[in-house]
PAMILUM-509487 format. One line per 5 residues: number of its first residue (from 0); their letters; for each residue x, y, z of C-alpha. Coordinates in steps of 0.5 Angstrom, whole numbers, padded with zeros to 4 digits. Layout:
<rokols>
NUM = A = X/Y/Z ~ ...
</rokols>
This chain:
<rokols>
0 = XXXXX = -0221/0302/0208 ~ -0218/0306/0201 ~ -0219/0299/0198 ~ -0226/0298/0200 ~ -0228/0305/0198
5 = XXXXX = -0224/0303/0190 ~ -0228/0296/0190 ~ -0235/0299/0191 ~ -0233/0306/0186 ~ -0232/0300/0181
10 = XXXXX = -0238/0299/0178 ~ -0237/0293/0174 ~ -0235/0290/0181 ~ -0242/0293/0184 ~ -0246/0290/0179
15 = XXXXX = -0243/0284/0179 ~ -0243/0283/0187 ~ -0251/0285/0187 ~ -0253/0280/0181 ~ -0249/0275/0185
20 = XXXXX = -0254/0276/0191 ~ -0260/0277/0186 ~ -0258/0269/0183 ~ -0256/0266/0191 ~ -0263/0269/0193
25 = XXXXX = -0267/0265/0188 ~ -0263/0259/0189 ~ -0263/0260/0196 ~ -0271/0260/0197 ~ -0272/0254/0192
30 = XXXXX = -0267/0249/0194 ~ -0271/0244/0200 ~ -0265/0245/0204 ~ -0265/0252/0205 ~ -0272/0254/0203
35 = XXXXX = -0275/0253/0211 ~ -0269/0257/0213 ~ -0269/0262/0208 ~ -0277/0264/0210 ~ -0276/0263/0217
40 = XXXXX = -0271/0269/0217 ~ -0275/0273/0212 ~ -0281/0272/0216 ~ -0278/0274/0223 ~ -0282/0280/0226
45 = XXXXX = -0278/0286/0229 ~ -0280/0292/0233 ~ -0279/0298/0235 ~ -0279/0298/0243 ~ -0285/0303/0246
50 = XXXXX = -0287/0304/0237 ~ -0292/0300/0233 ~ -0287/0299/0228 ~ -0286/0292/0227 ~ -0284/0288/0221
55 = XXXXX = -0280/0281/0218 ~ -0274/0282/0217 ~ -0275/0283/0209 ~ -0279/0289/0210 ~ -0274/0291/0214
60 = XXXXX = -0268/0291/0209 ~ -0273/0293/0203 ~ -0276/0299/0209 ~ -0270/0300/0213 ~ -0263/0298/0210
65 = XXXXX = -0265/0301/0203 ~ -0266/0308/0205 ~ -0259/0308/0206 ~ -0259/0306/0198 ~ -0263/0312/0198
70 = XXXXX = -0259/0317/0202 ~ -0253/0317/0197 ~ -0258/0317/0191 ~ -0260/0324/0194 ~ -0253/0325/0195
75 = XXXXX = -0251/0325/0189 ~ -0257/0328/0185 ~ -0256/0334/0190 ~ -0248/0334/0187 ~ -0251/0333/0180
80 = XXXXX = -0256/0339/0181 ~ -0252/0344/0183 ~ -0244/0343/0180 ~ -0245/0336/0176 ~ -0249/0335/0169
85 = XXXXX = -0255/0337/0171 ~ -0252/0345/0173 ~ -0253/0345/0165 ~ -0260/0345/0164 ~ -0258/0345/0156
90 = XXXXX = -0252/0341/0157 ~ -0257/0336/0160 ~ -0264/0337/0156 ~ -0263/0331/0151 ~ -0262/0326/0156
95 = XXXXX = -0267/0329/0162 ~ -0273/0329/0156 ~ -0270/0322/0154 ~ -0272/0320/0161 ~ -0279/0323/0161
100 = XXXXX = -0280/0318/0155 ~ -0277/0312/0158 ~ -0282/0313/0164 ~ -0288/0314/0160 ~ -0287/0308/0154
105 = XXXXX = -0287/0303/0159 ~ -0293/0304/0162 ~ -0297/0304/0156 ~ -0294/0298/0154 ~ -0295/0294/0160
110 = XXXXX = -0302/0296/0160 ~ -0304/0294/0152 ~ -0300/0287/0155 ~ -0303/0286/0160 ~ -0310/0287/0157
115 = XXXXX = -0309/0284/0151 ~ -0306/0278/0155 ~ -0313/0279/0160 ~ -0318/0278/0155 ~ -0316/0271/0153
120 = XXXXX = -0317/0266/0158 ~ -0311/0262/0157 ~ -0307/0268/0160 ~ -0311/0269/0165 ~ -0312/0263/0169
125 = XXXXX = -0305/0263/0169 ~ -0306/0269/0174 ~ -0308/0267/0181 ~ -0315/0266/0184 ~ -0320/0271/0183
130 = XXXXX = -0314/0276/0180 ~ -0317/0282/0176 ~ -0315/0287/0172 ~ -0315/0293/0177 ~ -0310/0289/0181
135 = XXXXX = -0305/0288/0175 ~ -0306/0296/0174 ~ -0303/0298/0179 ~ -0295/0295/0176 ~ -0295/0299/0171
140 = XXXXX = -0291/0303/0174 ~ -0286/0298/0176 ~ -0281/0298/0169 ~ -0281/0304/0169 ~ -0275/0305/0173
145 = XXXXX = -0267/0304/0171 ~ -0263/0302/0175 ~ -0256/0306/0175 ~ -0250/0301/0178 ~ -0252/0296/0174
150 = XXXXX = -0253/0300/0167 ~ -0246/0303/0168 ~ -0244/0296/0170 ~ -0246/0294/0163 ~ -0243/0301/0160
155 = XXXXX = -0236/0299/0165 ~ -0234/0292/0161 ~ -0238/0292/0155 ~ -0237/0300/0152 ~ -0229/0301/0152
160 = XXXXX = -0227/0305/0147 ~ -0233/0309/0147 ~ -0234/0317/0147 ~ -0236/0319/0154 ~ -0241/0322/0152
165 = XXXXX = -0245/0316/0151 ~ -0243/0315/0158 ~ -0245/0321/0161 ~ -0252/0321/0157 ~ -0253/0315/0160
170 = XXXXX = -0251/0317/0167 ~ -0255/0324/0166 ~ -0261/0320/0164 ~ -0261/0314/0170 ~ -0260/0320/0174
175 = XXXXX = -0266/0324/0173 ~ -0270/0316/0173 ~ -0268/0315/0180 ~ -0272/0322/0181 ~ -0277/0321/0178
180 = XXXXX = -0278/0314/0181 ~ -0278/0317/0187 ~ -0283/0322/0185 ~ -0288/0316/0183 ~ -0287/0312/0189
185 = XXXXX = -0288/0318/0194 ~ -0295/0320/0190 ~ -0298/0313/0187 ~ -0296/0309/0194 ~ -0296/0313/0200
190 = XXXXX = -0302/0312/0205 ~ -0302/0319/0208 ~ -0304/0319/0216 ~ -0305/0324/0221 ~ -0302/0331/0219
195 = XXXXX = -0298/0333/0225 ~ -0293/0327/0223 ~ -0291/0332/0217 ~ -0290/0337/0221 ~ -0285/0333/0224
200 = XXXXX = -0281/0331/0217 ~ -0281/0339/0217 ~ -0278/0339/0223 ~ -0273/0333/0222 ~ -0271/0337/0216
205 = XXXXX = -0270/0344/0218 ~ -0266/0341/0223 ~ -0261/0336/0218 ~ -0261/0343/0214 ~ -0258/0347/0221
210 = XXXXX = -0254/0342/0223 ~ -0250/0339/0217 ~ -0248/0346/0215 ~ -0244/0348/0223 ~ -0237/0349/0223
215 = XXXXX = -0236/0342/0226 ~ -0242/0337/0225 ~ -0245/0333/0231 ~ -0245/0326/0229 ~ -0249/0323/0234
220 = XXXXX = -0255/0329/0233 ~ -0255/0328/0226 ~ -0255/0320/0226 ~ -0261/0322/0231 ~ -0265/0327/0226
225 = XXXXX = -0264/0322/0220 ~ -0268/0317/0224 ~ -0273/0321/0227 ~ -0274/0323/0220 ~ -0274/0316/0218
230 = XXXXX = -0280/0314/0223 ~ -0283/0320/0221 ~ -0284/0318/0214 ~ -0287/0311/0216 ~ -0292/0314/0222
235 = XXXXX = -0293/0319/0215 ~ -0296/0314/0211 ~ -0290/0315/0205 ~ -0286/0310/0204 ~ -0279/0312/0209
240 = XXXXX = -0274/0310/0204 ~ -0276/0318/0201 ~ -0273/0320/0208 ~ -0265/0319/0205 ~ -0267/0322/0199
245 = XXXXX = -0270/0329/0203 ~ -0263/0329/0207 ~ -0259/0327/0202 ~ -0262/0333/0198 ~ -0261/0338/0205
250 = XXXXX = -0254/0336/0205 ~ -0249/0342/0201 ~ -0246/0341/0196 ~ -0241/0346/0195 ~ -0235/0347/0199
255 = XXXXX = -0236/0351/0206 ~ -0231/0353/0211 ~ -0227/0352/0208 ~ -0227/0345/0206 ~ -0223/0342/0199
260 = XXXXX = -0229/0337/0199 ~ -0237/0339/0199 ~ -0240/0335/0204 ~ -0245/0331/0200 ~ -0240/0329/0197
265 = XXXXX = -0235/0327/0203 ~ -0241/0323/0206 ~ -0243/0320/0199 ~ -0236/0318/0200 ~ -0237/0314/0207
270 = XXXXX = -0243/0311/0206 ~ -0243/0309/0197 ~ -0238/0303/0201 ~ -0244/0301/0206 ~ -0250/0301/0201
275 = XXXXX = -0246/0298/0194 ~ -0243/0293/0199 ~ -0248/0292/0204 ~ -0255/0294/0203 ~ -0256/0293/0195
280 = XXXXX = -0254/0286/0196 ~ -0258/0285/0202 ~ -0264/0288/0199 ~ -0263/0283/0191 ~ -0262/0277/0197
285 = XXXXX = -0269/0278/0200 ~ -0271/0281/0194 ~ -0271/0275/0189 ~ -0271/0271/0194 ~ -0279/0268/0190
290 = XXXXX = -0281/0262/0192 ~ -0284/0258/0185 ~ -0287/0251/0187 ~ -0285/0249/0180 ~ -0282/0254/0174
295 = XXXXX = -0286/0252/0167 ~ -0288/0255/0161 ~ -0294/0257/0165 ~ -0289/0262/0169 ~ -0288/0266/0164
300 = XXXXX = -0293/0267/0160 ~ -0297/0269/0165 ~ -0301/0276/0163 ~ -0296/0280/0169 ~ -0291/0277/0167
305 = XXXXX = -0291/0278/0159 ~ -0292/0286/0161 ~ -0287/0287/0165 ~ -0281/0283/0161 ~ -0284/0287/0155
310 = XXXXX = -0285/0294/0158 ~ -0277/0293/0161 ~ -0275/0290/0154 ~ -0278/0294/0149 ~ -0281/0300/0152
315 = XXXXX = -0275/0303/0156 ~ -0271/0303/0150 ~ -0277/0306/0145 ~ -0278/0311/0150 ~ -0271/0314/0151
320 = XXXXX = -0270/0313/0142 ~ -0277/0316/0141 ~ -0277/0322/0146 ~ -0269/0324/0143 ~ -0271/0324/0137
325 = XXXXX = -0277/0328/0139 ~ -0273/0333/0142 ~ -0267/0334/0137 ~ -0270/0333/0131 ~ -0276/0337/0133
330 = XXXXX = -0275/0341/0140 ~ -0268/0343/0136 ~ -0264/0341/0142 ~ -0256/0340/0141 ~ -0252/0333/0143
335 = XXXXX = -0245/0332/0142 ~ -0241/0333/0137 ~ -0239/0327/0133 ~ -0246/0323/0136 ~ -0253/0322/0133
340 = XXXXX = -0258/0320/0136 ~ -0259/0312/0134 ~ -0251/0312/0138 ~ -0256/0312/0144 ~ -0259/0305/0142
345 = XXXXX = -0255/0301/0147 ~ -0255/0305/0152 ~ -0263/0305/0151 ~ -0263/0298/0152 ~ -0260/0298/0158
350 = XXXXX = -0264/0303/0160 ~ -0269/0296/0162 ~ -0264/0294/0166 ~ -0270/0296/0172 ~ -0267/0292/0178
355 = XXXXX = -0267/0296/0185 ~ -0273/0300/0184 ~ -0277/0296/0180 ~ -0276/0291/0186 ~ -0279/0296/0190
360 = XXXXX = -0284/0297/0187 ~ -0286/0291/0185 ~ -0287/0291/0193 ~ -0292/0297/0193 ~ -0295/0295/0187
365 = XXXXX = -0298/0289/0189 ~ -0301/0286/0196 ~ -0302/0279/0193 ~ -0295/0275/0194 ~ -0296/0270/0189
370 = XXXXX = -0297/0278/0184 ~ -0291/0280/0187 ~ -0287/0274/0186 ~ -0289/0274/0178 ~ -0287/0281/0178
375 = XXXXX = -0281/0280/0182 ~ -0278/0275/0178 ~ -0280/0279/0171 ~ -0276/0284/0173 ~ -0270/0280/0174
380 = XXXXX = -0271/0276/0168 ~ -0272/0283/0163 ~ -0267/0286/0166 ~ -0262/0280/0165 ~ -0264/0280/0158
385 = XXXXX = -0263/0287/0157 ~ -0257/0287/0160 ~ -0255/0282/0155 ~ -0258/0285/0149 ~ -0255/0292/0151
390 = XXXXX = -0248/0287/0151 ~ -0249/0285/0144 ~ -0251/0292/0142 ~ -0245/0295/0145 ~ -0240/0291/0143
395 = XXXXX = -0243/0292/0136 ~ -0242/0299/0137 ~ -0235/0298/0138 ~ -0233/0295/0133 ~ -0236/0299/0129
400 = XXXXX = -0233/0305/0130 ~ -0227/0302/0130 ~ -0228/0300/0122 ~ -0230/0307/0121 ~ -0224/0309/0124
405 = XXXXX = -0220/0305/0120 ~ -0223/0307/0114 ~ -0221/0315/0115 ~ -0215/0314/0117 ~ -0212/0306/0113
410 = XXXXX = -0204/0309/0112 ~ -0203/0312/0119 ~ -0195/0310/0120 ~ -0193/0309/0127 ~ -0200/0307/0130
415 = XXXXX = -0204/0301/0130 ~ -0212/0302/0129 ~ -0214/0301/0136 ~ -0208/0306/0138 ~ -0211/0311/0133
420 = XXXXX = -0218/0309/0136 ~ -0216/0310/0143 ~ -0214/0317/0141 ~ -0218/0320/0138 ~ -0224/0317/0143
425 = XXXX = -0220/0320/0149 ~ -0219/0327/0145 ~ -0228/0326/0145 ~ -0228/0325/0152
</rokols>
């Protein structure tokens, strides 16, 4: 058990494995051999008995399965909240004004895109049949999302010898993303219902609340409230992955009865296995699992396409760059020591890393499947690239700062430069 915990703490292995099922889910949904088989399984409905909650099997995992995904999301802001970098409201500004930037950027470049591209006939007969504008709209809020796992993947291999600070801004800034991605999809796509299943979700809560703060918790009474709480969202109209987070965030985060480890983090403990190794890879499986009846130019310059890949490659980055330098040059607010804010150019750019939330959204945004389809795949191919130009830019970093380091101190006697890097970069951490 200790061996799979270490292999899902590993962020590069985590990136890696859900990269591998994203690839295996095109491949699987493309191949003659495997498309029918694929498509019947994603089609499969599933009910709930004595409810009206049936779905197919890949509404299941992107409803279901995710919101364990979810759970450990509000665990972890939850921690970071009350005891982590998010404690400082100080420490955390640059960071936390740099994500409210990387959401608002994207938006307004997908929609300049996306209009341009519309007015000319060319890119808009490469939309399907009877599309118009108002129903591209809607996907603005898909690049707006960064997702964690696989941004710190790329920081894992690419970043070594580099000052943790760029690291915990870049954990800072994708967290306080994740929160404001739920906050997007809870307002712009939640269909409200009946009142009084909100006041069931109150009530799934303040029992959480009671329940995960006893002396010795009832498993069984707990797993059953997460539930009930999960079918309350549904029935609610708001998306019920949203449920994760609402118990997540309900869940201590600080030691209590005596205990050497806080709750949040002993339960984000037993479940980060279960979501890195099992329900993200599943959900990038079914998520990219797009079916092209053939990929030509024509898929990509489609005016969704365009938008989405453009919003992910150069919003996310501009957004995050603009708004700190905004908030340090003329908010007055403090980086780290040693850092100035055009460090922040790679981690910026893996910033388009959207992946999970963005695919999500993808869903929400969009009831065409042919829509969903094209936004789906720009997703995985802007996020692909700005992954491999976060890599460069990285790797560029590191060498720099190794030169730089090398001409500060040339007659060092005993020390290789890398030793002498290596040094001073641990003495930053």
């Amino acid at each position: 058990m200790n061996n799979i915990r270490r292999l899902a703490s590993s962020d590069r292995v985590s990136g890696i494995i859900m990269l591998s099922f994203a690839f295996l889910g095109l491949l699987l949904a493309n191949l003659p051999a495997t498309y029918p088989f694929f498509e019947h399984v994603s089609e499969f409905h599933i009910g709930i008995p004595e409810t009206d909650i049936v779905m197919p099997v890949g509404h299941w995992v992107q409803d279901g399965l995710l919101t364990v995904f979810f759970f450990v999301v509000g665990l972890e802001l939850k921690q970071e909240l009350t005891t982590g970098s998010l404690s400082d409201v100080r420490a955390a500004a640059v960071p936390m004004v740099a994500a409210a930037g990387g959401m608002a950027v994207p938006p307004l470049i997908f929609l300049g895109v996306s209009s341009m591209t519309f007015k000319i006939d060319f890119f808009a007969n490469l939309l399907p049949p009877n599309a118009d504008f108002s129903q591209i709209v809607p996907g603005c809020a898909i690049p707006t999302a960064t997702d964690i796992a696989f941004s710190l993947t790329v920081l894992a291999l690419f970043a070594k010898g580099l000052p943790g600070s760029i690291r915990a801004f870049l954990l800072t800034l994708a967290t306080v993303d994740d929160l404001l991605g739920i906050l997007v999809i809870a307002i712009c796509f939640s269909d409200l219902n009946e009142w009084y299943w909100f006041v069931g979700i109150a009530v799934c809560a303040l029992i959480w609340y009671y329940l995960v703060r006893l002396e010795k918790v009832p498993k069984i009474l707990v797993a059953f409230t997460g539930l009930a709480a999960w079918t309350m969202m549904f029935e609610a109209g708001v998306h019920p992955t949203l449920a994760g987070v609402l118990v997540g965030l309900l869940t201590p985060a600080l030691p209590i009865w005596g205990e050497k480890q806080s709750r949040s983090q002993r339960y984000c403990e037993i479940m980060q296995p279960f979501s890195v190794l099992v329900a993200l890879p599943v959900f990038a499986l079914f998520a990219t699992g797009i079916h092209f009846e053939t990929v030509n130019a024509q898929l990509f310059l489609s005016p969704v396409f365009l938008a989405i890949a453009s919003a992910l490659l150069l919003g996310k980055p501009l957004g995050v760059l603009l708004s700190s330098w905004i908030s340090v040059h003329i908010l007055r607010l403090k980086l780290p020591d040693g850092l100035k804010v055009r460090d922040f150019i790679p981690a910026g750019t893996a910033c388009g890393i959207g992946f999970t939330v963005s695919f999500l959204i993808a869903s929400l945004a969009y009831k065409d499947h042919e829509l969903i389809d094209i936004a789906r795949f720009a997703v995985l191919i802007g996020s692909v690239v700005s992954a491999a130009v976060a890599s460069f830019l990285l790797n560029a970093q590191v060498k720099r700062r190794k030169r730089e380091h090398a001409d500060k101190n040339p007659t060092h006697i005993g020390k290789t430069h890398s030793e002498n890097f290596r040094a001073e970069t641990l003495s930053q951490i």
